[in-house]
mmCIF file as gemmi writes it, N, C-alpha and C atoms, coordinates in Angstrom:
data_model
loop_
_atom_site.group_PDB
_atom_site.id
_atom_site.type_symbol
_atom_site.label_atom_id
_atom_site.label_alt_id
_atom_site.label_comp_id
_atom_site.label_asym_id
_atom_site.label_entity_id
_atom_site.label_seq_id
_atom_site.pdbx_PDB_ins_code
_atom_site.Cartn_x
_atom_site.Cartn_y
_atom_site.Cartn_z
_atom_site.occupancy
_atom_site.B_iso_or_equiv
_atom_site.pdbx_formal_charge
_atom_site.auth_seq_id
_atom_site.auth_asym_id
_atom_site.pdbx_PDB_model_num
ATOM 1 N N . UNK Axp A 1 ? 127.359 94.849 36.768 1 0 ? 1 A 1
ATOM 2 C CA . UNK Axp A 1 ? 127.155 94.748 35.354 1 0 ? 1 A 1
ATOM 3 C C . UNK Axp A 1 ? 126.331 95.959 34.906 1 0 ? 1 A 1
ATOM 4 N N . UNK Axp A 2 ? 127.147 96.804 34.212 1 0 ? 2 A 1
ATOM 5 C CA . UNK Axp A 2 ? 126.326 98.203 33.792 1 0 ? 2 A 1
ATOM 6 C C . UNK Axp A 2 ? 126.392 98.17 32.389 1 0 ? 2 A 1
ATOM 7 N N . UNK Axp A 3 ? 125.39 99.223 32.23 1 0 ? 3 A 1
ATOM 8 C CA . UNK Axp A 3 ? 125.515 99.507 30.834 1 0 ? 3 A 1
ATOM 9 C C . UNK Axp A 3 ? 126.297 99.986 30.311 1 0 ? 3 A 1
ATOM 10 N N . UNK Axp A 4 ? 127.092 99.918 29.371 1 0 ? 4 A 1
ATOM 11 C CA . UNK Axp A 4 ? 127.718 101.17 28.962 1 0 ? 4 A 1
ATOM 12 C C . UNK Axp A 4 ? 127.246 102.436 28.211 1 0 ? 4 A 1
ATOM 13 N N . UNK Axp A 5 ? 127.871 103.646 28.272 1 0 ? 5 A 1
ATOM 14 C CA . UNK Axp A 5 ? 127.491 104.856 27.55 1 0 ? 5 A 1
ATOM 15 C C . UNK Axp A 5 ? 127.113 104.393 26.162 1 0 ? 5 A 1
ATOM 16 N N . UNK Axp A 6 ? 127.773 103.646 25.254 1 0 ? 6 A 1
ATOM 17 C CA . UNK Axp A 6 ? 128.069 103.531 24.218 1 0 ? 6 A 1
ATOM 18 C C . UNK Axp A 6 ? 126.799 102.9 23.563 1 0 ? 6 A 1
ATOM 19 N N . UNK Axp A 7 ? 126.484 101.613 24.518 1 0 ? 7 A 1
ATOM 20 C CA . UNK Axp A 7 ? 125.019 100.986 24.194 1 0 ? 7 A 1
ATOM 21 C C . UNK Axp A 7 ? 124.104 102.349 24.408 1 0 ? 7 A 1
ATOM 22 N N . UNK Axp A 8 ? 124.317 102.882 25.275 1 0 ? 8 A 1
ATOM 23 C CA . UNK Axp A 8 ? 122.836 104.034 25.889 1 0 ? 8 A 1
ATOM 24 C C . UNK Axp A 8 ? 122.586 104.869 24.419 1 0 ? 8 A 1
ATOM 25 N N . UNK Axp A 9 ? 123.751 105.205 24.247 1 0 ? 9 A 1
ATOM 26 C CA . UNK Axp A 9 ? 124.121 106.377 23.44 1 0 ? 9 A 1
ATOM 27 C C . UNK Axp A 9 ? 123.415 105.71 21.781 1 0 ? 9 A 1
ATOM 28 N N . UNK Axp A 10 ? 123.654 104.431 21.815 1 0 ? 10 A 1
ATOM 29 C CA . UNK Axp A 10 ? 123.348 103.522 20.117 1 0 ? 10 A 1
ATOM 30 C C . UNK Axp A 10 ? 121.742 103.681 20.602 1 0 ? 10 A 1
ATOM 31 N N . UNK Axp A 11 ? 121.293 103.17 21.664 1 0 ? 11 A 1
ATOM 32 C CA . UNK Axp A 11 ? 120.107 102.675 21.571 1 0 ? 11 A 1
ATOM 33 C C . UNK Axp A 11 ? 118.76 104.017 21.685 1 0 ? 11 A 1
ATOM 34 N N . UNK Axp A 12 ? 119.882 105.261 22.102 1 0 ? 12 A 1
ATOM 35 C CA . UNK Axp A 12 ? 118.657 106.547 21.866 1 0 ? 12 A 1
ATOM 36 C C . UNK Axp A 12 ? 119.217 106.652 20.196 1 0 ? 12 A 1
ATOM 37 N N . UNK Axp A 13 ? 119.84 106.506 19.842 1 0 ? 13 A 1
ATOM 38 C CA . UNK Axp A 13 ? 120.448 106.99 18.474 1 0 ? 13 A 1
ATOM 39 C C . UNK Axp A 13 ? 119.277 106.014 17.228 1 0 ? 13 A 1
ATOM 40 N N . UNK Axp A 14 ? 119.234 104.749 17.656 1 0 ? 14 A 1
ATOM 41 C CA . UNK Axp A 14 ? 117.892 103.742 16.887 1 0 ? 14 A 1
ATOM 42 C C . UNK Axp A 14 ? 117.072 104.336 16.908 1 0 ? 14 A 1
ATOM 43 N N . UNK Axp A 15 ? 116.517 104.664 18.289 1 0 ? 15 A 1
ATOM 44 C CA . UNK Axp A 15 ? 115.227 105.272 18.744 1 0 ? 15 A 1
ATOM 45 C C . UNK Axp A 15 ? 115.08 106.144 18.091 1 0 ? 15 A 1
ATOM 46 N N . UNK Axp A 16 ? 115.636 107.205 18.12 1 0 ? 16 A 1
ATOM 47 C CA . UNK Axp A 16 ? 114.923 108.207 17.596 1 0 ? 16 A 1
ATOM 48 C C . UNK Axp A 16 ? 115.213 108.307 15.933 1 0 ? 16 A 1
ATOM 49 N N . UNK Axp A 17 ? 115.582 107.844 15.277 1 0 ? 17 A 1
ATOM 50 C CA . UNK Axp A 17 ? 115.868 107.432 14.113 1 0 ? 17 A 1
ATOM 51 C C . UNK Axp A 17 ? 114.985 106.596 13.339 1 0 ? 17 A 1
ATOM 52 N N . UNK Axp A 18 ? 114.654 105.739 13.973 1 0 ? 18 A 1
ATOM 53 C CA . UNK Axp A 18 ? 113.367 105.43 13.568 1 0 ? 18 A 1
ATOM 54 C C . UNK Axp A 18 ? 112.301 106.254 13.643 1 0 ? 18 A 1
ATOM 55 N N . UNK Axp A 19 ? 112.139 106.638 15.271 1 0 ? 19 A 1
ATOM 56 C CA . UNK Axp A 19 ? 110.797 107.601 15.166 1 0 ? 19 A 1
ATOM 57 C C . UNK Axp A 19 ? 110.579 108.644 14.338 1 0 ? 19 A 1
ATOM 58 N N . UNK Axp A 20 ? 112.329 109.094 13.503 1 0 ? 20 A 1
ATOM 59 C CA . UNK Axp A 20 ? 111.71 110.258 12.698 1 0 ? 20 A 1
ATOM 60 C C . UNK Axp A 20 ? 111.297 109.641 11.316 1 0 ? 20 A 1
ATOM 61 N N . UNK Axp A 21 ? 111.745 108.267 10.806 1 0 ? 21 A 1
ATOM 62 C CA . UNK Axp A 21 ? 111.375 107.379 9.867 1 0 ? 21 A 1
ATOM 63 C C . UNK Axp A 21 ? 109.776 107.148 9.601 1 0 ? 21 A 1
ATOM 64 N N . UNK Axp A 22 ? 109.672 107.421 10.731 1 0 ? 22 A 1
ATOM 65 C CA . UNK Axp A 22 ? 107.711 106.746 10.801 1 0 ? 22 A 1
ATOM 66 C C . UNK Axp A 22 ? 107.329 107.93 10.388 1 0 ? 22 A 1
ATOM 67 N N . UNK Axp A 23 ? 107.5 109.088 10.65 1 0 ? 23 A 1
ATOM 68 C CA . UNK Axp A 23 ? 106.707 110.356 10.915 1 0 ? 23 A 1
ATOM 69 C C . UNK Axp A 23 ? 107.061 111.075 9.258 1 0 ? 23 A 1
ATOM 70 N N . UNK Axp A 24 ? 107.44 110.376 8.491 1 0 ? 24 A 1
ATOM 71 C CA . UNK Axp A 24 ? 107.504 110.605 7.264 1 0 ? 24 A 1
ATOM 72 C C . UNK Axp A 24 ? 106.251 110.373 6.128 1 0 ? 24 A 1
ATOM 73 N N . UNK Axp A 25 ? 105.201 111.16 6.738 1 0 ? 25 A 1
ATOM 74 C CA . UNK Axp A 25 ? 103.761 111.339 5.917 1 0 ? 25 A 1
ATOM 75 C C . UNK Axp A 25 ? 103.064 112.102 4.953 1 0 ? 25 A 1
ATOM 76 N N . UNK Axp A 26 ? 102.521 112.116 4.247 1 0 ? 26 A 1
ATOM 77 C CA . UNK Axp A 26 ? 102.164 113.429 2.933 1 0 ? 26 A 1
ATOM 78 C C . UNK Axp A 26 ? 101.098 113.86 3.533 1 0 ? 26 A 1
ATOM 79 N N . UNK Axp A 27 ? 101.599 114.786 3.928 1 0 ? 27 A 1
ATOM 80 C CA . UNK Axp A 27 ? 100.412 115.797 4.514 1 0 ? 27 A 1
ATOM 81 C C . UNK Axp A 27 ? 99.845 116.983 3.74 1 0 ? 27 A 1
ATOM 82 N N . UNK Axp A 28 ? 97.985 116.957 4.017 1 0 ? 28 A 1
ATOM 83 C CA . UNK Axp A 28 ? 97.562 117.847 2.91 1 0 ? 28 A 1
ATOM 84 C C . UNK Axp A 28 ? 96.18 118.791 3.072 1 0 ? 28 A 1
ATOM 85 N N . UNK Axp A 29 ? 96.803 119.525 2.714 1 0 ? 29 A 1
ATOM 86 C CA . UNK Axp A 29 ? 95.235 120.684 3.319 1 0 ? 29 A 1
ATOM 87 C C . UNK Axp A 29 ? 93.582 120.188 2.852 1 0 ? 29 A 1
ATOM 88 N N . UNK Axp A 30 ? 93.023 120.824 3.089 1 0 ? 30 A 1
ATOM 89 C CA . UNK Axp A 30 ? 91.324 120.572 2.4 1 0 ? 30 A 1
ATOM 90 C C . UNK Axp A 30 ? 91.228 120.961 1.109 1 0 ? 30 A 1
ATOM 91 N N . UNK Axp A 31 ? 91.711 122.186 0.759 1 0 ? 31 A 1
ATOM 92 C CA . UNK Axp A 31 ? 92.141 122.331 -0.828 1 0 ? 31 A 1
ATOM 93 C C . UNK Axp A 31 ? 92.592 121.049 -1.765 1 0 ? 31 A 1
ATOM 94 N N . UNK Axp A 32 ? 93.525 120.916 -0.829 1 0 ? 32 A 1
ATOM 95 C CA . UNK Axp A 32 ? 94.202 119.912 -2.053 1 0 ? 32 A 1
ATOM 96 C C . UNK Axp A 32 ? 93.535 118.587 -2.116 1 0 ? 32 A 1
ATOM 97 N N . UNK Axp A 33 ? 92.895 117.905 -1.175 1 0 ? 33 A 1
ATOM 98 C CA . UNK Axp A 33 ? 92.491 116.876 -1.005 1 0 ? 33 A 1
ATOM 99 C C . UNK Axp A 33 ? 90.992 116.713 -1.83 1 0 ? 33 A 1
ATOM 100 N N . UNK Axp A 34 ? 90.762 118.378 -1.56 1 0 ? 34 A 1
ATOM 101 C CA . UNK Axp A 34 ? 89.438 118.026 -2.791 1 0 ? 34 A 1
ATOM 102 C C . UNK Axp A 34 ? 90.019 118.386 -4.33 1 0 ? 34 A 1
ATOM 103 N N . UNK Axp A 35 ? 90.755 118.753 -4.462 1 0 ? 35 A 1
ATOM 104 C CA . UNK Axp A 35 ? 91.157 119.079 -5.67 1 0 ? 35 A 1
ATOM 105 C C . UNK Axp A 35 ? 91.591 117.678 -6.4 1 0 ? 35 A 1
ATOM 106 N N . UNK Axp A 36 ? 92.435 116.86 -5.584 1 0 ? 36 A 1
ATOM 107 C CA . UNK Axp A 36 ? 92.652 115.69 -5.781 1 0 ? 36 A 1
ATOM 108 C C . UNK Axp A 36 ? 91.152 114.914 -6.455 1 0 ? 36 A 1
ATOM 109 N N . UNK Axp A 37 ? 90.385 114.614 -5.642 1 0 ? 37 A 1
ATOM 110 C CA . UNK Axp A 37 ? 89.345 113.822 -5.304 1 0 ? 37 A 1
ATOM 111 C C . UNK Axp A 37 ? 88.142 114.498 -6.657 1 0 ? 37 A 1
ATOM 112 N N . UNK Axp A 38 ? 88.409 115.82 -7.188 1 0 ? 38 A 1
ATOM 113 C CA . UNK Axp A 38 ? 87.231 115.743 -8.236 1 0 ? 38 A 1
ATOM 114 C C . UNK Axp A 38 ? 88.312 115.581 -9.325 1 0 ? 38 A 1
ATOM 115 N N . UNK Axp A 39 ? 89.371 115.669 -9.492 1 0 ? 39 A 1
ATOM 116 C CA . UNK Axp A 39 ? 90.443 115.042 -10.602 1 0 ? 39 A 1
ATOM 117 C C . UNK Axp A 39 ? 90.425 113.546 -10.666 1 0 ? 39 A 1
ATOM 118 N N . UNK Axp A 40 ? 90.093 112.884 -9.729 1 0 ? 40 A 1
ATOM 119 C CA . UNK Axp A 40 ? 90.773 111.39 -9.707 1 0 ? 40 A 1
ATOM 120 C C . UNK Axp A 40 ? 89.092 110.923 -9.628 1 0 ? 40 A 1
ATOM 121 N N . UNK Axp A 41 ? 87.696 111.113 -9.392 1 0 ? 41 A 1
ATOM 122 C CA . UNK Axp A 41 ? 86.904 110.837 -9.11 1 0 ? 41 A 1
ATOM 123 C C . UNK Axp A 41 ? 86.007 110.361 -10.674 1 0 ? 41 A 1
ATOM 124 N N . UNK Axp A 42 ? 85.692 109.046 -11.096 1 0 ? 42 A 1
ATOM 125 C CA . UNK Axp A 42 ? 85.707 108.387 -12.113 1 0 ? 42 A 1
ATOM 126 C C . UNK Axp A 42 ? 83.879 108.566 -12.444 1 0 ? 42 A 1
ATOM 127 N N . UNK Axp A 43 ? 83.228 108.488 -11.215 1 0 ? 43 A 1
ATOM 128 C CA . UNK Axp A 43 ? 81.368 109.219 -11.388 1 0 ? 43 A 1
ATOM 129 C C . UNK Axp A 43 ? 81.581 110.948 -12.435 1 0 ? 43 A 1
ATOM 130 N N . UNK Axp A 44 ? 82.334 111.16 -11.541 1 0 ? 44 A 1
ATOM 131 C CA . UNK Axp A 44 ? 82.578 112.832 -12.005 1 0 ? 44 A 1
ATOM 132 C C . UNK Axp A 44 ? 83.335 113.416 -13.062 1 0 ? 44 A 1
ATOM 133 N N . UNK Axp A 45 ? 84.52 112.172 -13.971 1 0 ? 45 A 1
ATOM 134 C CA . UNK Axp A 45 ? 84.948 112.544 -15.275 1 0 ? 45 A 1
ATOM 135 C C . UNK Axp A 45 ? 84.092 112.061 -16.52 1 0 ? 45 A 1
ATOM 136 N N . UNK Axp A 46 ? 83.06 110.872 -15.902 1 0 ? 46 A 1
ATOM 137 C CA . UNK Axp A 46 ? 81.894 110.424 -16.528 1 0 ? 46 A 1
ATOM 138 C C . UNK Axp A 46 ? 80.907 111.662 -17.206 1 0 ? 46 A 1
ATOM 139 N N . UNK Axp A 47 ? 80.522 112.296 -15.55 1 0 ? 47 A 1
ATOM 140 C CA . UNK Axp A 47 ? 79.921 113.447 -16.126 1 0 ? 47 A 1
ATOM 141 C C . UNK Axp A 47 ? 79.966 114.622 -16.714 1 0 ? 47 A 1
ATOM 142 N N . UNK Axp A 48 ? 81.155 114.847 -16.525 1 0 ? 48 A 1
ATOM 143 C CA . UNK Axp A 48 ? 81.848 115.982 -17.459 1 0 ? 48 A 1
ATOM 144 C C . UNK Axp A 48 ? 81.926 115.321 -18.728 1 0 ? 48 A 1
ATOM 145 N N . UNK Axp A 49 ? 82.37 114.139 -19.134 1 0 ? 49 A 1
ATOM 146 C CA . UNK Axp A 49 ? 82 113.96 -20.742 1 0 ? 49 A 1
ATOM 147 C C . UNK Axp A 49 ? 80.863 113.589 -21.038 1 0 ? 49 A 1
ATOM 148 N N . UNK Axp A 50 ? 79.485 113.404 -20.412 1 0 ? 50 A 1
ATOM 149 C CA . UNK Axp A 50 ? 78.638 113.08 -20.62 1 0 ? 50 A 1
ATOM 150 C C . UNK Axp A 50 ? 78.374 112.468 -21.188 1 0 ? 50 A 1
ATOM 151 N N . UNK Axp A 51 ? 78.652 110.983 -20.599 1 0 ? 51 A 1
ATOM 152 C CA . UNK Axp A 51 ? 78.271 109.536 -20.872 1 0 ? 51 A 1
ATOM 153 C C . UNK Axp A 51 ? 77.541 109.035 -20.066 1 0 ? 51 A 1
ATOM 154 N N . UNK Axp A 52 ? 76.32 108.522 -20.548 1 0 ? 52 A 1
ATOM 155 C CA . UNK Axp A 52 ? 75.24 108.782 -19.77 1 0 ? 52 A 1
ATOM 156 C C . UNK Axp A 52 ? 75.677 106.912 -19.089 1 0 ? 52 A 1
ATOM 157 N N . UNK Axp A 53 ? 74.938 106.651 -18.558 1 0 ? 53 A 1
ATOM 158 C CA . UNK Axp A 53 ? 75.08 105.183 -17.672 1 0 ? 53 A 1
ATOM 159 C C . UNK Axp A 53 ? 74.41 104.08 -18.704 1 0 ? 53 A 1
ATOM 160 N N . UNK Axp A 54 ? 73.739 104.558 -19.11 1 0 ? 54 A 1
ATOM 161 C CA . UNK Axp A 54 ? 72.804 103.375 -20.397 1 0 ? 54 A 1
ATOM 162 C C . UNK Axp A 54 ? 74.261 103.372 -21.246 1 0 ? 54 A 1
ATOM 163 N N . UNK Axp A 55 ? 73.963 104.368 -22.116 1 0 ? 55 A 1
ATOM 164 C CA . UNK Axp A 55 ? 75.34 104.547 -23.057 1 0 ? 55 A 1
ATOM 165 C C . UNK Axp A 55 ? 76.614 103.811 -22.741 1 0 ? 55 A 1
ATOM 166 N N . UNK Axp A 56 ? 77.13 103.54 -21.36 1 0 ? 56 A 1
ATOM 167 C CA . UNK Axp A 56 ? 77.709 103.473 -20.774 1 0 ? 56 A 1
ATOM 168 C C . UNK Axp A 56 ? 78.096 101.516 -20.926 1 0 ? 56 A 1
ATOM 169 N N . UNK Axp A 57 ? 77.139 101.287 -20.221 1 0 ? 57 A 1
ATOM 170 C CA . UNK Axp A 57 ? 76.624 100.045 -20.221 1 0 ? 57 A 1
ATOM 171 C C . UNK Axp A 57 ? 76.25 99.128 -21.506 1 0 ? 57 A 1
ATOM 172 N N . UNK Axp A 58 ? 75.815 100.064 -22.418 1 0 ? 58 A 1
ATOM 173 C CA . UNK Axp A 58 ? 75.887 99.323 -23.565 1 0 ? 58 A 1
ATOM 174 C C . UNK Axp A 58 ? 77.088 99.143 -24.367 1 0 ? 58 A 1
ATOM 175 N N . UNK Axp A 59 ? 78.096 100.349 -24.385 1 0 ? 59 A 1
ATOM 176 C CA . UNK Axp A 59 ? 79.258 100.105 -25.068 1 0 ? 59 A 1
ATOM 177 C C . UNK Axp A 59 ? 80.018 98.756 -24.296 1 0 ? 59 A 1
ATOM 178 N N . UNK Axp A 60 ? 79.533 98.655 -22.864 1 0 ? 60 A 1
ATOM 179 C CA . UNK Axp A 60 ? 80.764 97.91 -22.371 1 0 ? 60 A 1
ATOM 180 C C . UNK Axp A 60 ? 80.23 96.273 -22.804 1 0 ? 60 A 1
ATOM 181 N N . UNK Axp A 61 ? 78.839 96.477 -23.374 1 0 ? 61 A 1
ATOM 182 C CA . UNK Axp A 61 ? 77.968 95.057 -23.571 1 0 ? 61 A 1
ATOM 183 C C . UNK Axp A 61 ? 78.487 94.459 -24.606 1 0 ? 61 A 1
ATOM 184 N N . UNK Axp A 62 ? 78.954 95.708 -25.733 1 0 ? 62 A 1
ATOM 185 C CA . UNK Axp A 62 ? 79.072 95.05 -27.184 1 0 ? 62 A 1
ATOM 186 C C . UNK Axp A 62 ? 80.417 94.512 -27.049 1 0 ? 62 A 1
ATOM 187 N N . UNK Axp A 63 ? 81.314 94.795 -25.862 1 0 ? 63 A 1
ATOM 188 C CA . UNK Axp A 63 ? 82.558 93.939 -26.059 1 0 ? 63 A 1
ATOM 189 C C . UNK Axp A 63 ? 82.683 92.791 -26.106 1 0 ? 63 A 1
ATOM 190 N N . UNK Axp A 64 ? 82.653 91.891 -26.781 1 0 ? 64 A 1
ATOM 191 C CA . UNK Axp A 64 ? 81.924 90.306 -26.918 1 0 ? 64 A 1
ATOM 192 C C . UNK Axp A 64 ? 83.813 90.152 -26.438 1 0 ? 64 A 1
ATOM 193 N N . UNK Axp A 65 ? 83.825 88.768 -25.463 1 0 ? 65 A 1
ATOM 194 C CA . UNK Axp A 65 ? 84.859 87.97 -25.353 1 0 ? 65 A 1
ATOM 195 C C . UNK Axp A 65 ? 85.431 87.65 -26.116 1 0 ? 65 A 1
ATOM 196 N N . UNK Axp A 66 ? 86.693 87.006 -26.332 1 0 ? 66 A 1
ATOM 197 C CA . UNK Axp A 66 ? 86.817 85.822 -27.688 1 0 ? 66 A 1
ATOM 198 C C . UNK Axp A 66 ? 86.687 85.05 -27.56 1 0 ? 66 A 1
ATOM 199 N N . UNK Axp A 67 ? 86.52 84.128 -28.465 1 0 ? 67 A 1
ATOM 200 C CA . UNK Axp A 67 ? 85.97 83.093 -28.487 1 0 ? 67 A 1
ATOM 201 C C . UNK Axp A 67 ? 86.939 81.738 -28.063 1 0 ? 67 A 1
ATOM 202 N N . UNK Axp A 68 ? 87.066 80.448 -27.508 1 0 ? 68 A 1
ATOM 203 C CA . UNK Axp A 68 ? 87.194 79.762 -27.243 1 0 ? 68 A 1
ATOM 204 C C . UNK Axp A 68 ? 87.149 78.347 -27.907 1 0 ? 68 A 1
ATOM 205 N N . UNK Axp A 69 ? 88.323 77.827 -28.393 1 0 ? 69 A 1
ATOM 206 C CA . UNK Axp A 69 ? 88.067 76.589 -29.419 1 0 ? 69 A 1
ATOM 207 C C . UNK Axp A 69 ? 88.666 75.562 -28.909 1 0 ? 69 A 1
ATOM 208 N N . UNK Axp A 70 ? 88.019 74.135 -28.312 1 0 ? 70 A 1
ATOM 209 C CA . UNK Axp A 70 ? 88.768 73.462 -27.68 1 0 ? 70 A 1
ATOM 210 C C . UNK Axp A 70 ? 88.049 72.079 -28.564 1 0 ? 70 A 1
ATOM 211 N N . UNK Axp A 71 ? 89.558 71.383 -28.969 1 0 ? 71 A 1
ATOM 212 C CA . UNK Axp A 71 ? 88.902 70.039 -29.362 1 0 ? 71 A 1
ATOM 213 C C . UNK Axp A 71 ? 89.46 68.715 -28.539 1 0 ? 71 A 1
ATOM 214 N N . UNK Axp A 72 ? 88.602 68.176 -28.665 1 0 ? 72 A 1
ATOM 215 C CA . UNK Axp A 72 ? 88.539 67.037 -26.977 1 0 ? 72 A 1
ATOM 216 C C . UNK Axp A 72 ? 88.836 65.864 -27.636 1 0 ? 72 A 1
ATOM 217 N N . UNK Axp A 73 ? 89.661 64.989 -27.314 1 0 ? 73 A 1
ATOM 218 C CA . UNK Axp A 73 ? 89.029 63.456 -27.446 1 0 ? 73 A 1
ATOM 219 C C . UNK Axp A 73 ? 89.657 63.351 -29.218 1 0 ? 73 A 1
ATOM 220 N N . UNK Axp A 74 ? 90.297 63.929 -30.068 1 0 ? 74 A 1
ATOM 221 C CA . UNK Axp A 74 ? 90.593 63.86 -30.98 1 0 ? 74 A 1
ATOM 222 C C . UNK Axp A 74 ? 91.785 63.599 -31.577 1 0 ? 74 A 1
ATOM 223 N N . UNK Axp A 75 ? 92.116 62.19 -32.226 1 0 ? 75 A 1
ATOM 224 C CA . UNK Axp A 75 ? 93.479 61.661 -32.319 1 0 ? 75 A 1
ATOM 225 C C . UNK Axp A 75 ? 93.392 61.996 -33.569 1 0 ? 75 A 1
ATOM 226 N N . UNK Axp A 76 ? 94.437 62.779 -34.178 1 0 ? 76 A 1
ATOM 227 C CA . UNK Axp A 76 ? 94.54 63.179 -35.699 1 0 ? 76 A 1
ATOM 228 C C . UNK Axp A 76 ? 95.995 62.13 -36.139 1 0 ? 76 A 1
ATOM 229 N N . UNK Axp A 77 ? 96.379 61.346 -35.332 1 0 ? 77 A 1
ATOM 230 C CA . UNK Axp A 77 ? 97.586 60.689 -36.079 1 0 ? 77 A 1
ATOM 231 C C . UNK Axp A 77 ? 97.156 59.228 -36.031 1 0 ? 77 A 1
ATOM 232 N N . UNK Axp A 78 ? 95.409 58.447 -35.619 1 0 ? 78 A 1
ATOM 233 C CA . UNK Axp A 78 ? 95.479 57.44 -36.224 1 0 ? 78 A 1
ATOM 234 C C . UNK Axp A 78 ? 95.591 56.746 -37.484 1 0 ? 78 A 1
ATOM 235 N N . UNK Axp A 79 ? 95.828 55.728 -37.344 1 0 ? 79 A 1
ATOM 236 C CA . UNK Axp A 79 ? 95.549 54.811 -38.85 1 0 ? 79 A 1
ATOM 237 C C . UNK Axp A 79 ? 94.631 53.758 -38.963 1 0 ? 79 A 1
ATOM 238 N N . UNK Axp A 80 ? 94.383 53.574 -39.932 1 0 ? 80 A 1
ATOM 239 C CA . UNK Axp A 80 ? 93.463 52.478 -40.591 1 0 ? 80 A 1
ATOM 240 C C . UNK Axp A 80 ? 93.208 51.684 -39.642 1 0 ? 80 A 1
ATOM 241 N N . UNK Axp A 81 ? 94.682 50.773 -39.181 1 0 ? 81 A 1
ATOM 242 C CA . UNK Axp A 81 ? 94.716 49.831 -37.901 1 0 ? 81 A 1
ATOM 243 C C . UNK Axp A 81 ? 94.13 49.79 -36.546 1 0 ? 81 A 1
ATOM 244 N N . UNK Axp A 82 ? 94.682 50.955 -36.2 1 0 ? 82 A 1
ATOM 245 C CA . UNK Axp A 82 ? 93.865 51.5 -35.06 1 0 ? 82 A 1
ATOM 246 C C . UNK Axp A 82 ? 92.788 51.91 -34.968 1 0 ? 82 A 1
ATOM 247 N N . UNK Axp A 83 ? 92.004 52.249 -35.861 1 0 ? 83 A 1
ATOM 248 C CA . UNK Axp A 83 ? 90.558 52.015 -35.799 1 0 ? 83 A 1
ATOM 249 C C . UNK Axp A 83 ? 89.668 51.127 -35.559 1 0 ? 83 A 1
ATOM 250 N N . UNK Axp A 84 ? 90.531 49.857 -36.43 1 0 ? 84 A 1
ATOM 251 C CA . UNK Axp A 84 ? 89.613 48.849 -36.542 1 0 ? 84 A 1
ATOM 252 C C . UNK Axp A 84 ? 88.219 48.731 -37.137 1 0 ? 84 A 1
ATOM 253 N N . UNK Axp A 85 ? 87.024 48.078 -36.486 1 0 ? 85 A 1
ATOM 254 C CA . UNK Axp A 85 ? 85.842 47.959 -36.768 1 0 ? 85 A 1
ATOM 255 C C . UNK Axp A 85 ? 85.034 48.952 -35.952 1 0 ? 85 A 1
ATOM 256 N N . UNK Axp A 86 ? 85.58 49.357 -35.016 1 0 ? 86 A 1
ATOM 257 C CA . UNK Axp A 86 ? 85.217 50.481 -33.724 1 0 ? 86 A 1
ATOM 258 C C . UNK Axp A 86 ? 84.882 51.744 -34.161 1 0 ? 86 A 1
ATOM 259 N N . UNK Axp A 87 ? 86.09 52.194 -35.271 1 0 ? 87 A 1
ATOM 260 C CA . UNK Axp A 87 ? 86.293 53.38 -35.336 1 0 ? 87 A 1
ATOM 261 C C . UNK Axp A 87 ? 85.903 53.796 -36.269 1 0 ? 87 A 1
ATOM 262 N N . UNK Axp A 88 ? 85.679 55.176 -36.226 1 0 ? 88 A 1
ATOM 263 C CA . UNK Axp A 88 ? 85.476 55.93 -37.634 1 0 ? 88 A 1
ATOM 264 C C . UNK Axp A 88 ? 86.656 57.434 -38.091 1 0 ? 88 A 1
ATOM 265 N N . UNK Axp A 89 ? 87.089 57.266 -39.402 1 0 ? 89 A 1
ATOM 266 C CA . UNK Axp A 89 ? 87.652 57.663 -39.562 1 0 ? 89 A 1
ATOM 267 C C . UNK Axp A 89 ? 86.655 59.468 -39.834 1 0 ? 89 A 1
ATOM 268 N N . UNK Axp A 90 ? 87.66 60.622 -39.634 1 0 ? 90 A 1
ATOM 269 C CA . UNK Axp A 90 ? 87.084 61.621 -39.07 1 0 ? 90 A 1
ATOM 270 C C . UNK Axp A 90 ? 87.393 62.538 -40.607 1 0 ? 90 A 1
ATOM 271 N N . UNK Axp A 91 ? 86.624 63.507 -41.651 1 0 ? 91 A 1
ATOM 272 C CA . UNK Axp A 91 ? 86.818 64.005 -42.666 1 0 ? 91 A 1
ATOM 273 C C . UNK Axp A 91 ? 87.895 64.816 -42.37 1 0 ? 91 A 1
ATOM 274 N N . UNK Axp A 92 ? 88.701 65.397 -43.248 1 0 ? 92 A 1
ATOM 275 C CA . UNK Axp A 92 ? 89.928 65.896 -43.395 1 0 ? 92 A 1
ATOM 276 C C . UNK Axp A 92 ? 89.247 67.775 -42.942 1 0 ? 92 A 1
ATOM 277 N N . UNK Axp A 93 ? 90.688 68.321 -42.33 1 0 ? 93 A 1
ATOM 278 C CA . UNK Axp A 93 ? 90.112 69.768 -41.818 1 0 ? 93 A 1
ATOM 279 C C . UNK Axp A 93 ? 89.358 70.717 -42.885 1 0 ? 93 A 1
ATOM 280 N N . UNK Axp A 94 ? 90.174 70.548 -43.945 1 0 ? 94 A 1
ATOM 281 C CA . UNK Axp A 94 ? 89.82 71.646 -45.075 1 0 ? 94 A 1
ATOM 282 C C . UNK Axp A 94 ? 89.148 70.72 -45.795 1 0 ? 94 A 1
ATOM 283 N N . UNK Axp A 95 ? 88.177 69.844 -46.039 1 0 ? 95 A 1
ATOM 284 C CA . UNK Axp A 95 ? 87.611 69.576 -47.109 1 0 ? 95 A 1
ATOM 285 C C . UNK Axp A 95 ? 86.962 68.81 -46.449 1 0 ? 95 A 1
């Protein structure tokens, strides 16, 4: 029971087909990597516009959330009946 050529021949043909798949990397000098790194570097476009860290911190303070309105526990389609003696009827939205 041998191999055949044909398997040998497929299975260097995977092999190395893949291996040149992997070896597909962005490769990059010291130039570029710092050139990258003071372009993309977010301390360092800070300081070029000179925004100081207080300044900084306070603009991001005044961004108030929005606000949140949740009403709980509130049946707006009872009636008279369903209240009974229990209940109290609740003033109308606008008035």
């Amino acid at each position: 029971m041998g191999i055949s050529k044909f398997r040998v021949t497929t299975i260097l043909f995977l092999f190395f087909s893949f291996q040149a798949m992997a070896q597909d990397t962005l490769k990059l000098s010291r130039e570029q990597c710092e050139a990258i790194f003071l372009k993309e570097n977010l301390l360092l476009l800070a300081e070029k516009l000179e925004i100081s860290k207080a300044e900084a911190i306070k603009l991001q303070a005044s961004l108030w959330p929005n606000p949140n309105i949740t009403l709980d526990e509130i049946n707006l389609w009872t009636t008279q009946k369903q209240l009974g003696i229990w209940g109290q009827e609740l003033p109308g939205l606008n008035g």
